[in-house]
DRENLOLO-957059 format. One record per residue: x, y, z of N, C-alpha, C in turn. Coordinates in steps of 0.05 Angstrom, whole numbers, plus 5000, padded with zeros to 4 digits. Example, Ala and Ser with C-alpha at 12.3 -4.5 7.8 and 13.67 -1.06 7.14 Angstrom:
BEGIN
526448865156524649105156526449345156
525749555142527349795143525850015157
END
This chain:
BEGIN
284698376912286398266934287598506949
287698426975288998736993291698756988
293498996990295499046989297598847007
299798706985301398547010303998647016
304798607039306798747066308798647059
310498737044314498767043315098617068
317198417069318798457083319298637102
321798757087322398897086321899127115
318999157110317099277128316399197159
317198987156316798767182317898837206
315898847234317598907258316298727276
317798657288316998517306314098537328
313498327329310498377336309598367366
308298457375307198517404304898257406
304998097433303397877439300297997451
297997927448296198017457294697717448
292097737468289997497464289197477432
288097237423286997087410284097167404
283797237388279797357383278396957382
276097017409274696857400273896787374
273696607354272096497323270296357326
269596367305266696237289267396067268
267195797257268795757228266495967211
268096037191265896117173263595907152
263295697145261795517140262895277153
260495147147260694837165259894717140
260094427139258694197123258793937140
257893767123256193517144259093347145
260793447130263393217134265393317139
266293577152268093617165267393837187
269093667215269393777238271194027237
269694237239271394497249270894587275
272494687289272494737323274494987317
272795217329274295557337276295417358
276995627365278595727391278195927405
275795777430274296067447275796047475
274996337481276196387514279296347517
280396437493282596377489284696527522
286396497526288196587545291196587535
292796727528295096757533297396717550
297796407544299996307562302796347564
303696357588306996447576308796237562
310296267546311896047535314196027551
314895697541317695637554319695817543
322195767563324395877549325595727522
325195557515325795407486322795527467
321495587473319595687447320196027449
319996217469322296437463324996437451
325696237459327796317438328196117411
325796067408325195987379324596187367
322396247371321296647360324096817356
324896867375326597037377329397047352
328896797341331496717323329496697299
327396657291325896707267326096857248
326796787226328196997207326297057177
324797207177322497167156323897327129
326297437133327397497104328197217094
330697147115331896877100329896607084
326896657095325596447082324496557065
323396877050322796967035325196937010
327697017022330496957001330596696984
330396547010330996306999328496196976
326696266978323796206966323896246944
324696546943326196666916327396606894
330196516914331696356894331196106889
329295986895328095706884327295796845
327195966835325496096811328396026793
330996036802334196066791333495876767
332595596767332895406745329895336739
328795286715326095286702326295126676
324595036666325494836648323695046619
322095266625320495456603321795696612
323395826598325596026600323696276602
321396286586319496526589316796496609
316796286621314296176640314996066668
317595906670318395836691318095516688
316195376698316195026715318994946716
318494826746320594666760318894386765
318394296734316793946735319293676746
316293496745317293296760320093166741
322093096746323792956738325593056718
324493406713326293526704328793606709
331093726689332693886701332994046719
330394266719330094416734329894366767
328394136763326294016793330193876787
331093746791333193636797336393836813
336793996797338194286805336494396832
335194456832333694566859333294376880
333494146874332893916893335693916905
338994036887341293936898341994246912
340394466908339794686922339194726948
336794456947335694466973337394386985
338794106979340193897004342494067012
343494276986345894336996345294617021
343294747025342194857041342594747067
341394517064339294457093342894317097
345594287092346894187106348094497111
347994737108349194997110347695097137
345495047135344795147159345495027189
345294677190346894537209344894287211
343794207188341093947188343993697183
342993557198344993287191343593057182
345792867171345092527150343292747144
343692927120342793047097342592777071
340292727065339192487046337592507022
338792366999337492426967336292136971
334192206968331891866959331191836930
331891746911331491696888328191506886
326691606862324791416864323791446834
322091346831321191276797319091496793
318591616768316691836765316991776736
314591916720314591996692315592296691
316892356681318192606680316992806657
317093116663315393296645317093466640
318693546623320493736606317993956589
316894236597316294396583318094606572
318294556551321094776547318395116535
316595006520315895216506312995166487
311995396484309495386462308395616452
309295696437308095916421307495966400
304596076393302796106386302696366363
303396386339302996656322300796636305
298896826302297196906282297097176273
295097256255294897466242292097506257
292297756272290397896274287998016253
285498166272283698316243285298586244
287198696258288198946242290198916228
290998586208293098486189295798416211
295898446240297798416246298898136268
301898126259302397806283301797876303
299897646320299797676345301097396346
302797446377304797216392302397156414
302096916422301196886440302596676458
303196676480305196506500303996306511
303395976507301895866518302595706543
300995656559301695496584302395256570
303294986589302994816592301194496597
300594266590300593986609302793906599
302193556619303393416621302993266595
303593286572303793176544306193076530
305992916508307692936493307193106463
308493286465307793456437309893626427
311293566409314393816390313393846357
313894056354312694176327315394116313
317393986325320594046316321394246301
319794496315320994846303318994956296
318495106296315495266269313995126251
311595066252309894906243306894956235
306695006213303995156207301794936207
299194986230296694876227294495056230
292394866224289495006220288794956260
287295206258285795146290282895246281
281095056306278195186300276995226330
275495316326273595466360271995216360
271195086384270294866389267794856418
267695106423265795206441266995066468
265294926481266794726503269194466492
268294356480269994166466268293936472
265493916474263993666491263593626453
261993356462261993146441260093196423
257993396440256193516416257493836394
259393876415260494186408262194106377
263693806389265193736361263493586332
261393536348259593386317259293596295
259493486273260493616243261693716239
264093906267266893946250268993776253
270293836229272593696216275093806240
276093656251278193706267280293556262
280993396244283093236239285993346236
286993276257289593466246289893676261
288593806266288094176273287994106300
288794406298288694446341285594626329
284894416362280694556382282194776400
281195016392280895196419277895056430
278695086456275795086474275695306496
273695316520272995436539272495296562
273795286584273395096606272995216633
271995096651271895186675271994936693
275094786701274194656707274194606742
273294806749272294816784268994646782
267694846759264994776760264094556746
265794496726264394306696265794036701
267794006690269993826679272793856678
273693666688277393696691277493726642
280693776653281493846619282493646610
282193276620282793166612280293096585
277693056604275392966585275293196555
274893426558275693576528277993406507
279993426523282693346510281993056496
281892976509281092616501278792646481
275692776486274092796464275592856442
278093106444278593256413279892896403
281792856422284592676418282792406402
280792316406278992086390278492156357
278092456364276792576336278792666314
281492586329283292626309284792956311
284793126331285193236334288093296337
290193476334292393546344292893666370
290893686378291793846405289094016412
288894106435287294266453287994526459
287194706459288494996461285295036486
286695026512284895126533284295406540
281895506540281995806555280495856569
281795936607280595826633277896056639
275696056632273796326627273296336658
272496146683272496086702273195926720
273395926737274595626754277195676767
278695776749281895796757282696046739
285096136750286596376735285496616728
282496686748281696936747281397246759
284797176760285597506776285997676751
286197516724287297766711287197556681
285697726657284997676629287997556617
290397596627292897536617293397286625
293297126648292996906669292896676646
294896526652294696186638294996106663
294395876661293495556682294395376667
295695216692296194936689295694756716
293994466702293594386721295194106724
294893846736295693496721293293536706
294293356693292593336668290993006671
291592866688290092716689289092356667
290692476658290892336631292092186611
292092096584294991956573297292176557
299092126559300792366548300592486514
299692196495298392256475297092436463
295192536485292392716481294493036488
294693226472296493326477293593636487
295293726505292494036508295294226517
294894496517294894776520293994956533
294995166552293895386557293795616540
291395756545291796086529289596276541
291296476544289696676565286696706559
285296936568282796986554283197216529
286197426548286197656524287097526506
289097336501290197246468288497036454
286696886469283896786458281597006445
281097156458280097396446280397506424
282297516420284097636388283997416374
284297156383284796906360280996926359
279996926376276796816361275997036346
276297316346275097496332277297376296
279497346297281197226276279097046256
277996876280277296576268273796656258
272696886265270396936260270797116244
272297226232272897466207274597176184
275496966190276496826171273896656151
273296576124271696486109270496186120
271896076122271995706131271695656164
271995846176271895836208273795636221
276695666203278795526214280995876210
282095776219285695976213288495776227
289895896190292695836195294595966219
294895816243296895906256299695756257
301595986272305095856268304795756293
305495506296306595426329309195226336
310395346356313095306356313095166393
312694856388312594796415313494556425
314294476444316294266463315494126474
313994006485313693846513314393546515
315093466538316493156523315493106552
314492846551313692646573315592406577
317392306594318792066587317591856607
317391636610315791356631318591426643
318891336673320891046692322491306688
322591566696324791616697324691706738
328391836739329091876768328292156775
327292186806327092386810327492356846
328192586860330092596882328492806910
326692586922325892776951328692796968
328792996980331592987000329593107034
332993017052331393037077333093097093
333493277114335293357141335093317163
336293177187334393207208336393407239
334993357256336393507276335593217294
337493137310337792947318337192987345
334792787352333592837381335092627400
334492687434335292487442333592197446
332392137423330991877416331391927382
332891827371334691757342331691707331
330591527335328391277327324491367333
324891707340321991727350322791967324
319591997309320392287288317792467292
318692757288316892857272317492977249
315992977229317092977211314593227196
316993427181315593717170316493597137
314793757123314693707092314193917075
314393917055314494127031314694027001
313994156979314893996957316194246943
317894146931319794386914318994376883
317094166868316694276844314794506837
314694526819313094856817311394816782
308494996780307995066755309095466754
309495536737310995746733313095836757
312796066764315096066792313596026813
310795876822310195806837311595896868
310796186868312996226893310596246914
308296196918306596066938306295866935
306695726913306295336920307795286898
310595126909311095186936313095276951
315095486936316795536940316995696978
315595826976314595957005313595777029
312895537014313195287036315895107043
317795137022320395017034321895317041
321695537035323195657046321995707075
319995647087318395667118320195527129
319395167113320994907122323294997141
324995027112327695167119328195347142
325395567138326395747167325895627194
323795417187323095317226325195167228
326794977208329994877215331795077233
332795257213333695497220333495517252
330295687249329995837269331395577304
329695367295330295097319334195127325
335195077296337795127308339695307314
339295527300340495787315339595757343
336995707356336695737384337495557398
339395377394339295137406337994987411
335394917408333294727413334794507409
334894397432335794107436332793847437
331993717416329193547416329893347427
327893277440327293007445327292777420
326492877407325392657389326892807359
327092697347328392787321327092767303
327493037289325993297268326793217244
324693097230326393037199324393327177
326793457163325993657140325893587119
322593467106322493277074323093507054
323693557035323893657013322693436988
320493466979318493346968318293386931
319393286918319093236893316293146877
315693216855313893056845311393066861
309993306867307493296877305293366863
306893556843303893716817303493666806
304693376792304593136778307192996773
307492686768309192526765308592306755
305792226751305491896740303092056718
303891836693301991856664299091716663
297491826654294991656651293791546679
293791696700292191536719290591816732
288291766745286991936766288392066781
290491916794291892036813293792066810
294092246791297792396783299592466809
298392596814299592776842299892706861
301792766878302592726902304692486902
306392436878307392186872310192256893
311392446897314392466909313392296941
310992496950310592386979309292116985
307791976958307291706965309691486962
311491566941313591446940315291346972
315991626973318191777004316491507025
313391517034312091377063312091067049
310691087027310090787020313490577013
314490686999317190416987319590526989
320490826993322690857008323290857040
321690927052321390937085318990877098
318090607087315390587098316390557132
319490467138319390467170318490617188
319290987175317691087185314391097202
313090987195310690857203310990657220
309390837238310290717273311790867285
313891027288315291247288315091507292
313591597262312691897267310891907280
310492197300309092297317306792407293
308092587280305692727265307692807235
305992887211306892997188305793337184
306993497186305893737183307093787150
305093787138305593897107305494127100
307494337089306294607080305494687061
302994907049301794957025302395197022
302895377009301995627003301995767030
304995857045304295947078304096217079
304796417053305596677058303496887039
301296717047298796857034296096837064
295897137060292797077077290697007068
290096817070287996667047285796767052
285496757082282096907103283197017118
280997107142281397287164281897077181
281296807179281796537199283196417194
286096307207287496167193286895857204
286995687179285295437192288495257192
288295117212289294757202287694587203
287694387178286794227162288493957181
286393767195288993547200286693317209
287493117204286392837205284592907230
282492697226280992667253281692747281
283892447282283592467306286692597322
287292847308289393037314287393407317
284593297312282993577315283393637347
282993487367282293667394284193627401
287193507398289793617401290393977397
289593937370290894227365289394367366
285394407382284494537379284994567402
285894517430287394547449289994637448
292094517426294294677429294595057422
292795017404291895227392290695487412
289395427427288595597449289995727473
292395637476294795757482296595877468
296395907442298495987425297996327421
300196437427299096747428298996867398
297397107398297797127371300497227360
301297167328304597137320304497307300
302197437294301597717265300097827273
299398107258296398167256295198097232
295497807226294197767201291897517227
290197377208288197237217286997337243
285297677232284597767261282097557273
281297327272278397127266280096917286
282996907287283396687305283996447287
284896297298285595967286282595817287
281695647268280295447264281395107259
280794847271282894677268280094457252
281094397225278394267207278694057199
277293907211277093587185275893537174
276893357160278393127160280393197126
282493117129284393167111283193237077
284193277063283593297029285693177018
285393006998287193036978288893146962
288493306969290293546940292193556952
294293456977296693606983297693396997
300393307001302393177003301492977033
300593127044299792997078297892797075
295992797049294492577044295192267051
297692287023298992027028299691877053
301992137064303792067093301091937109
297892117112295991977135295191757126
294691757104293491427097296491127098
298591207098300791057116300390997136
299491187148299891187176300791397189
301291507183301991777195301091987195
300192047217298292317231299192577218
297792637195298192877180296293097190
297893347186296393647182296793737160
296993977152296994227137296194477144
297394627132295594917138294394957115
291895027117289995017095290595207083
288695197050288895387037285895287003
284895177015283195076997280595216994
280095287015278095547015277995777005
280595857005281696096988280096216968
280396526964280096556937282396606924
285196586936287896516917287496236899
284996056903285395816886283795886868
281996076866280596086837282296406833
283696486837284896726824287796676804
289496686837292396696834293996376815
291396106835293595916836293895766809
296795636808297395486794298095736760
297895856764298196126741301496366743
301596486729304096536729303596786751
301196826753301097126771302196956805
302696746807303496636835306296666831
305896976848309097096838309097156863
312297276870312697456894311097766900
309097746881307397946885305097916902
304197626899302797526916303497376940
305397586962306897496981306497797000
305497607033305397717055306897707084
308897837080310097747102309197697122
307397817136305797787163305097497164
303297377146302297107137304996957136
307196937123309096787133311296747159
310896957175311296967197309896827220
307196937209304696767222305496467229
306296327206305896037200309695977210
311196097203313896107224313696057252
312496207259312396147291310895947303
307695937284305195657292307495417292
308195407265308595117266312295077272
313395207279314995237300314695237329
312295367335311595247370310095007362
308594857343307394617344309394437347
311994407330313794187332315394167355
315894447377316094327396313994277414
312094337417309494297435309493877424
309693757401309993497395311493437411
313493557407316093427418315993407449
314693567460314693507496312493367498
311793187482309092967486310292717498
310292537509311192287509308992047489
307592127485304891917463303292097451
304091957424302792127400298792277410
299092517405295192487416292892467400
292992157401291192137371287892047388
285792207386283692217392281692117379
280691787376279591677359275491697358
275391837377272291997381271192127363
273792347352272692517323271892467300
272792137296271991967271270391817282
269691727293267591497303265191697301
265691937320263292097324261792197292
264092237273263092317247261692157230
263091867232262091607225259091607230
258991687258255791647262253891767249
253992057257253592247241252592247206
254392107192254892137167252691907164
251391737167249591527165246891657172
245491627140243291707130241391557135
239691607152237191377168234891377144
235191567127233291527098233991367080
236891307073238191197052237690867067
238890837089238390567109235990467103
233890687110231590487111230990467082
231290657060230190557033231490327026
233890177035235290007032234789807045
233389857064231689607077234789467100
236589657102238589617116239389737149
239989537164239089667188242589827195
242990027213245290177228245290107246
242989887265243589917294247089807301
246989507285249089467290252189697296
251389747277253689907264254690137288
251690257289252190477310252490407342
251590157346252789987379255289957367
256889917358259989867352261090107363
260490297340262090667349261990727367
258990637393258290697414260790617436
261090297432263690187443265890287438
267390337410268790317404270290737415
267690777422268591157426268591057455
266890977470267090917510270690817507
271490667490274890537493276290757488
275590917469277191177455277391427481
275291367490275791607507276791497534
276891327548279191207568281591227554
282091117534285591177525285691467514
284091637520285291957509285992057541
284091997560284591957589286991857602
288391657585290691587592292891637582
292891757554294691837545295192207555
294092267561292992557571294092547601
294292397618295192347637297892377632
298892097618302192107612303592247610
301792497583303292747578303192907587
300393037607301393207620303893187640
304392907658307092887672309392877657
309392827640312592787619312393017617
310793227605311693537599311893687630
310593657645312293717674314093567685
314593367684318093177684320293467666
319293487639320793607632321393937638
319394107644318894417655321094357675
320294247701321994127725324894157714
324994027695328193907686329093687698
326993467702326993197721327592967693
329692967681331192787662330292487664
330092427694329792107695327591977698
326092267710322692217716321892217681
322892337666322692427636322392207615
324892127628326691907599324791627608
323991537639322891297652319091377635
318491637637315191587625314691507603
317391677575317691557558318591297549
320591217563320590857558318290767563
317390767584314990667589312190627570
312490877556310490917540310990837515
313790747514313890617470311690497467
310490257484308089987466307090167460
305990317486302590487480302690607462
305390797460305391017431304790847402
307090617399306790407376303790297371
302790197396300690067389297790357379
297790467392297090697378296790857356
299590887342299890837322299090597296
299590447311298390227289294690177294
294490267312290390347311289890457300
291690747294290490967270291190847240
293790727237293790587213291390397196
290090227224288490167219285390247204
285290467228282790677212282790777188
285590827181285991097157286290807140
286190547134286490327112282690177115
281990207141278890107137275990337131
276690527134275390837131275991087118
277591017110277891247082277891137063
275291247049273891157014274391476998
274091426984273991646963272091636938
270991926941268391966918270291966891
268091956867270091926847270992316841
270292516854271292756853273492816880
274292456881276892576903276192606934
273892686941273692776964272692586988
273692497009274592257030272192197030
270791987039268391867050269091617066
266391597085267091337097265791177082
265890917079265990677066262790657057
260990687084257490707074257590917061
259191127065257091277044256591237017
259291147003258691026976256191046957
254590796977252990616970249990776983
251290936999248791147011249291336993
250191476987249291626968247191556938
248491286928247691246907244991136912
243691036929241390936940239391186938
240791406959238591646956237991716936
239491706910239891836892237591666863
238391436866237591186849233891246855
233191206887231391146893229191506880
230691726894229491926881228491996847
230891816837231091906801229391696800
227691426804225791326800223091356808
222691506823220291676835219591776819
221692056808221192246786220492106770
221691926751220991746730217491696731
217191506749214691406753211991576738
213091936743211492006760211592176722
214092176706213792206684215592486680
217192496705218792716715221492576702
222392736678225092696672227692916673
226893166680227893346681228693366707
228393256735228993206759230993006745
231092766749233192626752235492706743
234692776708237292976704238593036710
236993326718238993576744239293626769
238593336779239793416808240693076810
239892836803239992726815243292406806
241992356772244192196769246192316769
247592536753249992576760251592606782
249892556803251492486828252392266840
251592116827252391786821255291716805
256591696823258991616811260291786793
261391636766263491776749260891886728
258291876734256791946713255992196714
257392436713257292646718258292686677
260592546679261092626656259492376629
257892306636256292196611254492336593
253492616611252492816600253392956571
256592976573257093116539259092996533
260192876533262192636528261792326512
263192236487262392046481263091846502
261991526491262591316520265391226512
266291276497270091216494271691376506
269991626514271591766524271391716562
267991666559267091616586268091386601
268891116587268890876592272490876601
273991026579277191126587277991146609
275491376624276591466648274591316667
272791166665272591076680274390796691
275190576669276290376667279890416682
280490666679283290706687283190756711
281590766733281590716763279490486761
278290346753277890186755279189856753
279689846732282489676723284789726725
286289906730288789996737289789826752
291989756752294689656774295089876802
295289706823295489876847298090036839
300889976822302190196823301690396809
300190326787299190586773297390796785
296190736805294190876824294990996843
297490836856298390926884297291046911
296991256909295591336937291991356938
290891356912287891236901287490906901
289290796904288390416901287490366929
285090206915282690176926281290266940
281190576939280090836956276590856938
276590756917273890786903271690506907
270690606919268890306924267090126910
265790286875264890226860264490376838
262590216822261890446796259190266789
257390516788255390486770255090596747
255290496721255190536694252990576686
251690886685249190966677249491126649
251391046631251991236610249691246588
248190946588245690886570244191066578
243090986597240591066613240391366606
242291526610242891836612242291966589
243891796567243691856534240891916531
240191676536236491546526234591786543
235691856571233392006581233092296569
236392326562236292686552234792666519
234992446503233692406473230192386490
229992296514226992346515225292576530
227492736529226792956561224993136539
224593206515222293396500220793166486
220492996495218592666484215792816494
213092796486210392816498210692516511
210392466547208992216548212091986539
212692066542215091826526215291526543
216191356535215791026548217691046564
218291036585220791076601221590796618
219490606612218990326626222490246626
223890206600226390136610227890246623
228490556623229990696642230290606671
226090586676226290466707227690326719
227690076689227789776702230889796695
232189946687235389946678236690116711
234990296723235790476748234590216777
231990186767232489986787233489716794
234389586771237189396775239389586785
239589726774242189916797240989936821
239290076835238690036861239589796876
237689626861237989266880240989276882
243289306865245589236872246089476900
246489696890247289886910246189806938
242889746943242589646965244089426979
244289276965246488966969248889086978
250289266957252489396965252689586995
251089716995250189837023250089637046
248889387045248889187072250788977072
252789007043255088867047258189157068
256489357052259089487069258789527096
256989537101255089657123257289357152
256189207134256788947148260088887154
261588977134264689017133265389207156
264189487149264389767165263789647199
261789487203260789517228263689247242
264589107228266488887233268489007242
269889257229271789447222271889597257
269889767253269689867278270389657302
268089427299269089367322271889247337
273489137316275889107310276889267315
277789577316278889827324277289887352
274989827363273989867395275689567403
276389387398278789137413280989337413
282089387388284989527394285189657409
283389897412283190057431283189937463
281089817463280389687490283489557501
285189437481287389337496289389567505
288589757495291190047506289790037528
287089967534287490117563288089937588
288689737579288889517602291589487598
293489627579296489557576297589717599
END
């Protein structure tokens, strides 16, 4: 990693053009757009003297002192519903009313709460001596109630074949995981947790936590609190496996002395500030979450202390808004609910969905922050819903540069991810961003590990994101109608429909794609008209013409509302989710599994079992993990988003559109993959009854999808005749 810039060091920066960009990769499902021919426009006098009052110590300070209370005295977490996360939460509020944020607000909401106090680890080394080893954390329930001597054994991965014939009853499994590439650490955990196991001792060889051999990880765990698992570096795994391979029995007695307590239904506290615009009742609204794994002082402490500074910076300068600025302080994002898929992000689905769902209809936009004071690339991207891409890949092109960090220019990318707080807020309804950080190589090094210290802090990079999303909130704010551009999703929609998968399905798109055709000709008259509006309201306001100002915006509430509730619409009929989390529109589902079904029976036919294998079922659904996993373990995780209660799911209910259960099939083909000639007749006829459904499934969605659209080309069509 390059050397990072002190404070300290910091001088104020000289404006010069914008370097044309390139994104650096593309993929078939998200829209990225550079920023070429950039020009350097002059700013108003309210965005000078926004800059000008920007204070990149006080949000480095403040970031800082978020680390003061920790619930692991030698590791740090500030978990959901802890003491820690609770003290820092009355940190924040009492902040954001010091600086001059008013109706400063504690929202109480329900969470499972995670108390890590501790876990450590003593053995006897091969040169006779104690080694301590310090272990990470999950979200478990597990107390040794003091010093407690058990057997541990090496368990290779911890898959179901790794554990057949040893005796694990009782004893903690070390294993080896990677789970970027393989498997989350719930499936290990749960295999040991069936077999009778005491616990999981994880050690991250790839995937996560590889800046440095010392590095523990913690992730949600995804799981039931029962199944108890562990971090442990690679260097103190090292010493314990050479231990356990110099010991007779290929177990060893170790001391472990450890805490973690999980409680259901308990309270935990998002808080919020606002600066009061002259419209009480119009928002935009900025976000952050304040819990943390170790001192998490990139995620996310460096994101509420930003928060904090674009507050700041707005009111030291007087920025008087139009519209009023609410500052979320976000609880419970790195986990908060037990036993479900979707641990995470519980503070911010709580906050949009059942404390302030009013908000919706209201907010202009949600800008979420991640990790702001790291240069992740040479391009700094925002990540933001569809149809907020050629907003800001326009606003963006005027924005001068604010560092010399991201010499590559801004990139503006869709369509949103999961992993971070703005998820929830857009599938509400509310027009979410972020500033990315998923691309990173801080997420397979630094993140979620104790090295996400103030060592891994750039001032330049948080300055950077000080000033962007400080001139973005007022650049919102002189909008009179939200600019939600519904072309970028329609256009993708199209796009994303596989004319191979269709026809092997014997399923036609025309429909589908005359809908988008309509439904984008309506989208683009109301971007026409909303584009209109705002360029005169933001010259009403340049002018200083108050009445020409206040008359475009009255004027414009339906259109903004009804607007709003069009995108609500989209983001509840068009956002599906693969079972690895990642958005899809509704056909693809059933397109994917078609291509997939129809290829792995070809191979079959043909006497090809080693194709379907490795490239083709495990892309089918949750059957990725049928491969080394027993089906109690497989059926667990699949059944718990499947049967689950919408509150147990929360921002995942009914985001998954099916499941095909190929766990037989998979077993049977790998017992026949060194067969001479083997009978594979049932496999076929077990893959192609899956087909026939998936096809069905494909021209039932197909048929929903194409209804959907055209239903959103009406909505649309009536903005423009309003």
């Amino acid at each position: 990693m390059k050397k990072m810039v002190s404070y300290l060091t910091l001088s104020m920066l000289v404006a010069t053009s914008l370097v044309a960009c390139t994104p650096k990769e593309d993929t078939s499902k998200e829209k990225k757009e550079p920023v070429e021919d950039v020009k350097t426009a002059p700013l108003s006098d309210e965005k000078d003297k926004y800059l000008s009052k920007v204070d990149v110590k006080y949000a480095f300070e403040f970031a800082k002192g978020m680390e003061e209370y920790k619930t692991n005295e030698k590791l740090g977490y500030r978990t959901a519903g802890s003491e820690a996360e609770r003290k820092t939460g009355e940190k924040i509020g009492e902040e954001m009313k010091k600086i001059g944020l008013t109706e400063v607000t504690k929202d109480a909401f329900t969470v499972d709460s995670w108390e890590f106090e501790k876990a450590d680890l003593t053995f006897t080394d091969t040169a006779g001596k104690e080694h301590l080893a310090v272990l990470g954390g999950y979200q478990v329930n597990f107390d040794t109630n003091g010093v407690k001597e058990l057997e541990i054994v090496y368990a290779g991965k911890g898959t179901a074949a790794d554990l057949e014939g040893l005796d694990i009853e009782g004893k903690l499994v070390l294993i080896d995981i990677n789970q970027r590439e393989e498997w989350w650490i719930n499936y290990p955990t749960y295999q040991a947790h069936v077999k009778g196991a005491a616990g999981v001792i994880a050690v991250q060889e790839a995937g996560y936590a590889e800046v440095d051999p010392d590095a523990l990880n913690t992730q949600d765990i995804c799981g039931p609190d029962d199944a108890p698992a562990f971090s442990m570096s690679q260097t103190d795994a090292g010493e314990l496996k050479k231990a356990l391979e110099a010991s007779k029995n290929d177990t060893l007695t170790v001391k472990f002395d450890a805490k973690s307590t999980v409680k259901m239904d308990q309270e935990a506290y998002n808080y919020y500030g606002k600066i009061v615009g002259k419209d009480p009742d119009s928002y935009i609204l900025l976000s952050g979450h304040y819990d943390s794994y170790f001192a998490g002082f990139q995620d996310d402490n460096a994101a509420i202390g930003m928060m904090l500074g674009i507050a700041k910076g707005m009111i030291d300068s007087g920025y008087q808004p139009e519209k009023t600025i609410i500052f979320n302080a976000i609880a419970a994002e790195e986990w908060g609910k037990s036993n479900t898929r979707y641990d995470w992000s519980t503070g911010a689905y709580n906050q949009i969905f059942n404390i302030h769902p009013e908000w919706v209809g209201k907010t202009f936009a949600n800008m979420n922050f991640e990790l702001p004071a790291f240069e992740h690339t040479t391009q700094d991207e925002i990540r933001s819903t569809y149809e907020l891409n050629n907003y800001l890949t326009e606003f963006a092109k005027e924005v001068p540069p604010l560092s010399d960090v991201y010499k590559d220019g801004i990139s503006v990318v869709s369509p949103l991810r999961t992993w971070s707080d703005d998820f929830s807020f857009s599938i509400a309804g509310v027009p979410a961003l972020r500033n990315d950080f998923q691309d990173s190589e801080f997420m397979h090094s630094h993140y979620h590990s104790q090295f996400d210290s103030e060592d891994a802090f750039n001032a330049e990079a948080l300055k950077f994101h000080l000033n962007l999303y400080g001139l973005l909130t007022i650049h919102y704010d002189q909008t009179a109608i939200v600019p939600l551009d519904f072309t970028t999703r329609l256009q993708a929609m199209k796009d994303l429909i596989d004319a191979d998968a269709f026809k092997q399905a014997s399923v036609t798109s025309d429909d589908l794609t005359t809908e988008i055709d309509h439904a984008m000709s309506s989208a683009e008259e109301v971007n026409a008209k909303v584009a209109d509006i705002n360029k005169e309201y933001a010259e009403a306001l340049k002018n200083e013409d108050a009445d020409r100002a206040k008359k475009l915006y009255e004027e414009s509430r339906e259109l903004n509302s009804d607007l709003l509730a069009a995108y609500k619409y989209a983001e509840d009929q068009f956002v599906r989710l693969t079972w690895e989390d990642e958005p899809i529109f509704p056909h693809e589902h059933a397109q994917n599994n078609v291509k997939n079904l129809t290829a792995s029976i070809e191979a079959l036919t043909t006497g090809d079992i080693a194709t379907p294998l490795d490239e083709y079922l495990h892309a089918i659904d949750n059957n990725w993990y049928a491969y080394d996993f027993d089906q109690e373990v497989f059926n667990y995780f699949t059944d718990y988003v499947i049967k689950a209660p919408k509150e147990q799911l929360m921002w995942g209910a009914g985001r998954i559109v099916d499941h095909e259960d190929l766990f037989d099939t998979i077993k049977s083909l790998k017992a026949k993959k060194e067969q001479t000639k083997p009978d594979l007749s049932v496999e076929i006829k077990t893959l192609s009854s899956a087909l026939d459904r998936q096809k069905k499934l494909l021209e039932q969605t197909v048929t929903e999808e194409t209804a959907s659209v055209k239903k959103l080309g009406e909505l649309l069509n009536e903005l423009t005749m309003n």
